[in-house]
CHARMM internal coordinates of N, CA and C (Angstrom, degrees):
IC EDIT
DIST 1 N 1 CA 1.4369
DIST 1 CA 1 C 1.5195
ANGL 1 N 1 CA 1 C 110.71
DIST 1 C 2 N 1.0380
ANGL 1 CA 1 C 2 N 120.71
DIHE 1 N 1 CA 1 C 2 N -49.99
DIST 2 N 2 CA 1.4267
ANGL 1 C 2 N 2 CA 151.37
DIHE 1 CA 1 C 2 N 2 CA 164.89
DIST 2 CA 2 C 1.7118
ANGL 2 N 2 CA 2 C 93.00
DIHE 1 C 2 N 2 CA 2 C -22.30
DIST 2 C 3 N 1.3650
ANGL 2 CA 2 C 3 N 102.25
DIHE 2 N 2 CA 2 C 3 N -72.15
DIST 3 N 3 CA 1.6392
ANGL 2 C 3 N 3 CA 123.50
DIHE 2 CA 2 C 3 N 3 CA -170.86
DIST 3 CA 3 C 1.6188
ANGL 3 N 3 CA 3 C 118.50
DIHE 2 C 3 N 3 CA 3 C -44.55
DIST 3 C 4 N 1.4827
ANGL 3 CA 3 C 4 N 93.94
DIHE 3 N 3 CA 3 C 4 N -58.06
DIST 4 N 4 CA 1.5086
ANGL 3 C 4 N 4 CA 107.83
DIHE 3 CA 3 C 4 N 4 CA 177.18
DIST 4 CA 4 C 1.7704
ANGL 4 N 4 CA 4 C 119.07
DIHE 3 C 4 N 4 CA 4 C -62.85
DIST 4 C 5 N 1.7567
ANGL 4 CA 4 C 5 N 115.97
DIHE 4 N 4 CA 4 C 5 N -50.63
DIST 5 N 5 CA 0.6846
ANGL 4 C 5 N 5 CA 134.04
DIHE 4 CA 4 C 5 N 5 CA -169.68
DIST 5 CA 5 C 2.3150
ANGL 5 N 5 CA 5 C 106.46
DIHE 4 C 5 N 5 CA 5 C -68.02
DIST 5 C 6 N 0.9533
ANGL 5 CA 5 C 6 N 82.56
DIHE 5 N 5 CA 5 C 6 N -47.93
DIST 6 N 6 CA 1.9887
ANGL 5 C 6 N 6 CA 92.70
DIHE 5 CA 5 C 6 N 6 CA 168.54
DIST 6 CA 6 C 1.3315
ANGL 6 N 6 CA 6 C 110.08
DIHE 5 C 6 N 6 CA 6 C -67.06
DIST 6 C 7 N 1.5626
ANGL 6 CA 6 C 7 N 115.26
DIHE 6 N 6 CA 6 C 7 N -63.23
DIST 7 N 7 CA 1.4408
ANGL 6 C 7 N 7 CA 119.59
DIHE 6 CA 6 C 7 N 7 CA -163.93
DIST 7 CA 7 C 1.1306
ANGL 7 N 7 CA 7 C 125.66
DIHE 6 C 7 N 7 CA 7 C -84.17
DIST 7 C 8 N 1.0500
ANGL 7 CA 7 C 8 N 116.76
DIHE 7 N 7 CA 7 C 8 N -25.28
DIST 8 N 8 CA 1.5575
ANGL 7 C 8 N 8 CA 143.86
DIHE 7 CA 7 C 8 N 8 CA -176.83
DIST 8 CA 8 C 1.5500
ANGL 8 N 8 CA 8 C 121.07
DIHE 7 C 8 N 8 CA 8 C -93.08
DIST 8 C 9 N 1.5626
ANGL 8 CA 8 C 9 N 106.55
DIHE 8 N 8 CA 8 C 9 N -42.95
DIST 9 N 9 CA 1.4067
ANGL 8 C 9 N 9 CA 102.59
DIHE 8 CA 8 C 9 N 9 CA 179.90
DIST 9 CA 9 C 1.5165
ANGL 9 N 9 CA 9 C 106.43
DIHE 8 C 9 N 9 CA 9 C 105.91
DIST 9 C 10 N 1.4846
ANGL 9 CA 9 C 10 N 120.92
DIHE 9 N 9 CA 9 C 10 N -9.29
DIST 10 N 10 CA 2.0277
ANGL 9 C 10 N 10 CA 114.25
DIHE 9 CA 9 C 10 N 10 CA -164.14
DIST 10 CA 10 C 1.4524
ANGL 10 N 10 CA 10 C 79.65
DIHE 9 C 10 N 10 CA 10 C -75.89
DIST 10 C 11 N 1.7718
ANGL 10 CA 10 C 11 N 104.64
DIHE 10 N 10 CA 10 C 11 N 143.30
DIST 11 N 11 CA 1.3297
ANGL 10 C 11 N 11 CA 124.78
DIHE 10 CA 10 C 11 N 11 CA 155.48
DIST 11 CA 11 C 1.5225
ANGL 11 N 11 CA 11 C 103.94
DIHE 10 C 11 N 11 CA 11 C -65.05
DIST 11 C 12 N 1.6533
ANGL 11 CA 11 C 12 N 111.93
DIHE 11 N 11 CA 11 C 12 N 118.03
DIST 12 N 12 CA 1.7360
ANGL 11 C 12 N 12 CA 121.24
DIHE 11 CA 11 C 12 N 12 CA -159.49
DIST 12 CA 12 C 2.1054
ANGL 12 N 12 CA 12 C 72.24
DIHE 11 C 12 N 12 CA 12 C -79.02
DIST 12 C 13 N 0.9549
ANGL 12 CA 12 C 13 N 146.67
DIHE 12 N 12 CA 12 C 13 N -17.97
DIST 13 N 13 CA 1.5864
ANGL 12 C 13 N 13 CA 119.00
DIHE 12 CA 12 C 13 N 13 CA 172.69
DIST 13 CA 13 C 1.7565
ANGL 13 N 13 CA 13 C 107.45
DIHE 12 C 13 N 13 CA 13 C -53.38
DIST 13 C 14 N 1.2471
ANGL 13 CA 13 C 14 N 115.33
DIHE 13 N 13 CA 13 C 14 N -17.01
DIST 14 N 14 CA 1.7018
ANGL 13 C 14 N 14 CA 102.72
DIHE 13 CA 13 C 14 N 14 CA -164.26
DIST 14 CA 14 C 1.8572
ANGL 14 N 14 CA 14 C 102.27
DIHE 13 C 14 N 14 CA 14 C -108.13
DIST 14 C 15 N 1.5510
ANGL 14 CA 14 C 15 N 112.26
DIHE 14 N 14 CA 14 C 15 N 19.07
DIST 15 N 15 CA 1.1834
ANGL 14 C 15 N 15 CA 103.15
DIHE 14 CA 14 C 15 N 15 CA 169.58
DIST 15 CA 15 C 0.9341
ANGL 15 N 15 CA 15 C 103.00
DIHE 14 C 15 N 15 CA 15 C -149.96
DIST 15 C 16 N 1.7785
ANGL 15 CA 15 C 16 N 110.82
DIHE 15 N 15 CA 15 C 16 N 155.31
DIST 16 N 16 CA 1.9127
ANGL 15 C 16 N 16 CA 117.03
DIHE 15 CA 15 C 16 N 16 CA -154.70
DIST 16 CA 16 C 1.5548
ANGL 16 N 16 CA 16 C 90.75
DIHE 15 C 16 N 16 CA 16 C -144.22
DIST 16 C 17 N 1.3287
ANGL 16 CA 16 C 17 N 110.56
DIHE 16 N 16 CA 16 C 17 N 114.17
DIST 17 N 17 CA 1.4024
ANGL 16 C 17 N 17 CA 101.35
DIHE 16 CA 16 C 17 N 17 CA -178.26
DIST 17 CA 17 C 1.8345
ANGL 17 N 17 CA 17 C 108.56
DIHE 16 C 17 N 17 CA 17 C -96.13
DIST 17 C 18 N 1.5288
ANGL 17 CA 17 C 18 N 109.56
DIHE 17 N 17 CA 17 C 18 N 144.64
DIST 18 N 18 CA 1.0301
ANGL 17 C 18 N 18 CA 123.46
DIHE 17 CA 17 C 18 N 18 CA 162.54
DIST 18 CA 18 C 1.9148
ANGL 18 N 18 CA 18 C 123.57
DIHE 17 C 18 N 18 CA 18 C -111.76
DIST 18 C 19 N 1.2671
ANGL 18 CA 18 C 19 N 115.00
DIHE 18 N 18 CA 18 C 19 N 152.57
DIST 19 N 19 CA 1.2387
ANGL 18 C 19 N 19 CA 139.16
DIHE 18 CA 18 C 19 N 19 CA -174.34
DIST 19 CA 19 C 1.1752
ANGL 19 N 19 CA 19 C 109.66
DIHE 18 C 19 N 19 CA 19 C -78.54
DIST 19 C 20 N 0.8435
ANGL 19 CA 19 C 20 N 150.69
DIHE 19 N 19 CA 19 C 20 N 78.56
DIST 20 N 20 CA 1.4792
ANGL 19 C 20 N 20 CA 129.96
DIHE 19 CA 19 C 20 N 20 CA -168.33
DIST 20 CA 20 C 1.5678
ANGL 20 N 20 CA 20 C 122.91
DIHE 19 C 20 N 20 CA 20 C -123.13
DIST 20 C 21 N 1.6201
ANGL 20 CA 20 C 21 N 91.02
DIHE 20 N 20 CA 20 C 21 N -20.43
DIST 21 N 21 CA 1.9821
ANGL 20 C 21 N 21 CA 94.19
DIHE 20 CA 20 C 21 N 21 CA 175.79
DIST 21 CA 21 C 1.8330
ANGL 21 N 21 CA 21 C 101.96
DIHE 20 C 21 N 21 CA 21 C -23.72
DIST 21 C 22 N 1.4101
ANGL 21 CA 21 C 22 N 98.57
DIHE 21 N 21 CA 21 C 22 N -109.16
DIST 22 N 22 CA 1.7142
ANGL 21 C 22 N 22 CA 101.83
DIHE 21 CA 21 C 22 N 22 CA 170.96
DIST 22 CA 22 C 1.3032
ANGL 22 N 22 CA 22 C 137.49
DIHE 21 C 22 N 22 CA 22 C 16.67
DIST 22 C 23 N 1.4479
ANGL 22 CA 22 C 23 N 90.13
DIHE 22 N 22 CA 22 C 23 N -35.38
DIST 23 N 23 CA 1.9262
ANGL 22 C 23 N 23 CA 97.11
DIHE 22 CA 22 C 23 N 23 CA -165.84
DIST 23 CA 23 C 1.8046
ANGL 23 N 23 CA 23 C 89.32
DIHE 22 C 23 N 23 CA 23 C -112.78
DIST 23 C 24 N 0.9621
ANGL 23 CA 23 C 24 N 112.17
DIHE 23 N 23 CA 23 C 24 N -24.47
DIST 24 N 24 CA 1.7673
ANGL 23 C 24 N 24 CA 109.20
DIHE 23 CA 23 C 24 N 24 CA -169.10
DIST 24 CA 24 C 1.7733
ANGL 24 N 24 CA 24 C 113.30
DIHE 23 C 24 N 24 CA 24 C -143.35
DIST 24 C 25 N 0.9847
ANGL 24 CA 24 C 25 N 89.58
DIHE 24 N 24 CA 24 C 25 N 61.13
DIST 25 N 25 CA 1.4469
ANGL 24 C 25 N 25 CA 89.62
DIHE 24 CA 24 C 25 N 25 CA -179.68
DIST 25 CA 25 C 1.7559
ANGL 25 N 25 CA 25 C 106.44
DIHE 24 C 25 N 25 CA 25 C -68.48
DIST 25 C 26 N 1.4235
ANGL 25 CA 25 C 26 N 102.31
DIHE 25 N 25 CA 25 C 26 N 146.14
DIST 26 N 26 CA 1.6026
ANGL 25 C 26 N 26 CA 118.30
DIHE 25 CA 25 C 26 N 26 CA -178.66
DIST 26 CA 26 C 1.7915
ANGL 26 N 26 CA 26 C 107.20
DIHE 25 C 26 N 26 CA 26 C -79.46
DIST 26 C 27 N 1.6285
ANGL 26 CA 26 C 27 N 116.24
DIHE 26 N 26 CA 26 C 27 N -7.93
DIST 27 N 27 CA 1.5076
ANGL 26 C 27 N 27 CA 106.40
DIHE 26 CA 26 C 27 N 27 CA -138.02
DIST 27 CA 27 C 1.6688
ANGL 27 N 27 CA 27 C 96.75
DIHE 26 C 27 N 27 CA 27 C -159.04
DIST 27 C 28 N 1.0192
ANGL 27 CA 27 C 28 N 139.10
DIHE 27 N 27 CA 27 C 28 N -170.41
DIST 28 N 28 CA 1.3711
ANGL 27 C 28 N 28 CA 152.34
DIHE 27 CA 27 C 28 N 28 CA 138.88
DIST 28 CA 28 C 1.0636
ANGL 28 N 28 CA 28 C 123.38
DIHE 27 C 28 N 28 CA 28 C -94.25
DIST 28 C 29 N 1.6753
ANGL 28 CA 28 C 29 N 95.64
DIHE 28 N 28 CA 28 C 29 N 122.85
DIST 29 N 29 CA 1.5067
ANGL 28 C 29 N 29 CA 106.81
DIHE 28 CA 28 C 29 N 29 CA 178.47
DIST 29 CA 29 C 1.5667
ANGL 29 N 29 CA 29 C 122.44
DIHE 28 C 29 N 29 CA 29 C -70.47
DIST 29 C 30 N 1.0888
ANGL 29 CA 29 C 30 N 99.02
DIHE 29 N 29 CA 29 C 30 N -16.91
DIST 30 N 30 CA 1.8295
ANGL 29 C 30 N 30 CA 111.65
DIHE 29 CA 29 C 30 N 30 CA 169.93
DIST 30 CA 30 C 1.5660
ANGL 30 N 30 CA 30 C 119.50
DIHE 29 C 30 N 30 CA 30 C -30.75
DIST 30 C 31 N 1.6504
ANGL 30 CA 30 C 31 N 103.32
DIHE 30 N 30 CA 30 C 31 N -55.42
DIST 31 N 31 CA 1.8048
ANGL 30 C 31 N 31 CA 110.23
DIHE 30 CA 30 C 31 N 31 CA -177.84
DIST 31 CA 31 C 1.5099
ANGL 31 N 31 CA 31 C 99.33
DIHE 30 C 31 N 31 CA 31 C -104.14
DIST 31 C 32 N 1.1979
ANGL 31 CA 31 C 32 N 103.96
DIHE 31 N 31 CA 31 C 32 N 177.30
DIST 32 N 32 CA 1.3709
ANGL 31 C 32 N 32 CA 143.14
DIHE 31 CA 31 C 32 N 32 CA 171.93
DIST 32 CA 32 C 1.8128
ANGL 32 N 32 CA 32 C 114.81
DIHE 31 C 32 N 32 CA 32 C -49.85
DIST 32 C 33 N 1.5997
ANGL 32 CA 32 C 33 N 86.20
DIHE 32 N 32 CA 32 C 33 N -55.26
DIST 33 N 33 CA 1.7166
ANGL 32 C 33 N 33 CA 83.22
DIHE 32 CA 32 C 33 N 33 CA 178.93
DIST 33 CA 33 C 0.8645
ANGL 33 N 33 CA 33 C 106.56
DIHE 32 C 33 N 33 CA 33 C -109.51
DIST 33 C 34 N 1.8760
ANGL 33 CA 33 C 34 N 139.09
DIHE 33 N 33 CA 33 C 34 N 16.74
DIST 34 N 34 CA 1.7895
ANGL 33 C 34 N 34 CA 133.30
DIHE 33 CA 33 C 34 N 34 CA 159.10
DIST 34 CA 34 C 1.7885
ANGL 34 N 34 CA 34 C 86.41
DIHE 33 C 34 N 34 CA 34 C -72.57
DIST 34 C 35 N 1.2249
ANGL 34 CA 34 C 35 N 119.40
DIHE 34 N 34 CA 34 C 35 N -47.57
DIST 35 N 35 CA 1.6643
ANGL 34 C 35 N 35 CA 125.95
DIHE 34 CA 34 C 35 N 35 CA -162.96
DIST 35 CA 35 C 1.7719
ANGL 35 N 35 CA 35 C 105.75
DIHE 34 C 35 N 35 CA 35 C -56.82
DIST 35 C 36 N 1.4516
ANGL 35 CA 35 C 36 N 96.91
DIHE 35 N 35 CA 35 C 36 N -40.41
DIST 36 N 36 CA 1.9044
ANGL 35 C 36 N 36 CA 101.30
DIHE 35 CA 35 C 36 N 36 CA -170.67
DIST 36 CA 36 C 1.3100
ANGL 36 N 36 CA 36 C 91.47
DIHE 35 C 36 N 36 CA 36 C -93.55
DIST 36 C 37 N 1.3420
ANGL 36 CA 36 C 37 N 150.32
DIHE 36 N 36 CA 36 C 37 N -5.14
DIST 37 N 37 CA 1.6600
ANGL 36 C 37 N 37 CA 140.92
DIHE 36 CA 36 C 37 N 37 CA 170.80
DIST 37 CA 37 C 1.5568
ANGL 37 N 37 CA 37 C 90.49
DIHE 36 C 37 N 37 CA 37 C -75.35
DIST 37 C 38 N 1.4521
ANGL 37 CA 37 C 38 N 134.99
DIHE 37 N 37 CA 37 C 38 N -53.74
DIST 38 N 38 CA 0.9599
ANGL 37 C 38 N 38 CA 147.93
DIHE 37 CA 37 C 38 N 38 CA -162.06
DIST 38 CA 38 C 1.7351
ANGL 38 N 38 CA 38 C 129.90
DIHE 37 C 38 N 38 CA 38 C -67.15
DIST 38 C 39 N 1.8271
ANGL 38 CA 38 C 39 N 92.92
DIHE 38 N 38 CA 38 C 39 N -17.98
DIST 39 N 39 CA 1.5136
ANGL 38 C 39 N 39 CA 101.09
DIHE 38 CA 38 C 39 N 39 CA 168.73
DIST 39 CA 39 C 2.0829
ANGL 39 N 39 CA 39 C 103.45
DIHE 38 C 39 N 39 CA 39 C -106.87
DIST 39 C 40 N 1.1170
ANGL 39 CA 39 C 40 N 102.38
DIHE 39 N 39 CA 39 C 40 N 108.13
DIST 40 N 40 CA 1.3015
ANGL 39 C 40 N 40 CA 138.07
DIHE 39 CA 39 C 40 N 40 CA -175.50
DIST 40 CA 40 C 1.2290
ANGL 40 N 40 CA 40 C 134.43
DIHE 39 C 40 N 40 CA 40 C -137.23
DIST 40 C 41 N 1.4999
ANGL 40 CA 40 C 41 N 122.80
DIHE 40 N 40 CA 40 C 41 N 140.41
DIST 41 N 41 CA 1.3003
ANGL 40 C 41 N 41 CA 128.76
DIHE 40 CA 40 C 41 N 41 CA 172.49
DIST 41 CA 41 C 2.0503
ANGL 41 N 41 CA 41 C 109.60
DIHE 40 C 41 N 41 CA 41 C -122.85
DIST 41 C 42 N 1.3168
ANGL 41 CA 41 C 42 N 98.96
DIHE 41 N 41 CA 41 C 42 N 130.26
DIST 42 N 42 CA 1.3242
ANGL 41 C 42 N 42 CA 123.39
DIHE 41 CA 41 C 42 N 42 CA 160.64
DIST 42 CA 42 C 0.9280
ANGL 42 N 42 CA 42 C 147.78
DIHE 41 C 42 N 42 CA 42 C -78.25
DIST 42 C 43 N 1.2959
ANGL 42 CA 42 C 43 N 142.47
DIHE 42 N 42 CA 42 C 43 N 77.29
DIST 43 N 43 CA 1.3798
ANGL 42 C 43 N 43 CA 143.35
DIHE 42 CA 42 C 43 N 43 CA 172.73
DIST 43 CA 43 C 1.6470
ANGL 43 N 43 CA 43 C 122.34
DIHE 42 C 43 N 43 CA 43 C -51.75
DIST 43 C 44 N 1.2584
ANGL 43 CA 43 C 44 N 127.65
DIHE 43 N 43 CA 43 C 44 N 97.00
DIST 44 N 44 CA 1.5579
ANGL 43 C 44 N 44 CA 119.06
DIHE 43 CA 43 C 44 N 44 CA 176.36
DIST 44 CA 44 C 1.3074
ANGL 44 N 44 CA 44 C 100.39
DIHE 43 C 44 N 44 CA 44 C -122.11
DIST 44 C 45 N 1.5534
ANGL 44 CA 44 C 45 N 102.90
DIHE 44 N 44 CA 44 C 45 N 125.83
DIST 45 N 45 CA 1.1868
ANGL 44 C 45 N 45 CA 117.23
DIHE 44 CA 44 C 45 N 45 CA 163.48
DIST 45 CA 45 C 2.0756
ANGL 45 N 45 CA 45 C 121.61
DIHE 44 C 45 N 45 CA 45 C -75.96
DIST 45 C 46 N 1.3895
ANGL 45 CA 45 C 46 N 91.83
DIHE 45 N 45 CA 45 C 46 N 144.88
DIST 46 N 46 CA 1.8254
ANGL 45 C 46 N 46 CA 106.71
DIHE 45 CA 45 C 46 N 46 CA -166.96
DIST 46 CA 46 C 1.3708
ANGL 46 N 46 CA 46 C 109.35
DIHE 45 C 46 N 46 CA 46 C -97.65
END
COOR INIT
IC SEED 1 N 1 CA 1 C
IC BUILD
């Protein structure tokens, strides 16, 4: 948020970050690269 909001210019009022690895993982946390598929950020547009 930090990133966008400094570097980018987005008014940080129009973005709400959520946590969500944990709850929705893309991958298995078992290996190495289920774990690095799994550290990610999402952009969804509203």
């Amino acid at each position: 948020m930090k990133a966008l909001a400094g570097k980018h210019q987005i008014d940080a009022k129009r973005l709400i970050p959520r946590g969500l690895g944990p709850l929705v993982p893309v991958a298995s946390n078992r290996t190495d690269d289920g774990r690095a598929k799994n550290r990610r950020m999402e952009l969804v547009g509203q």
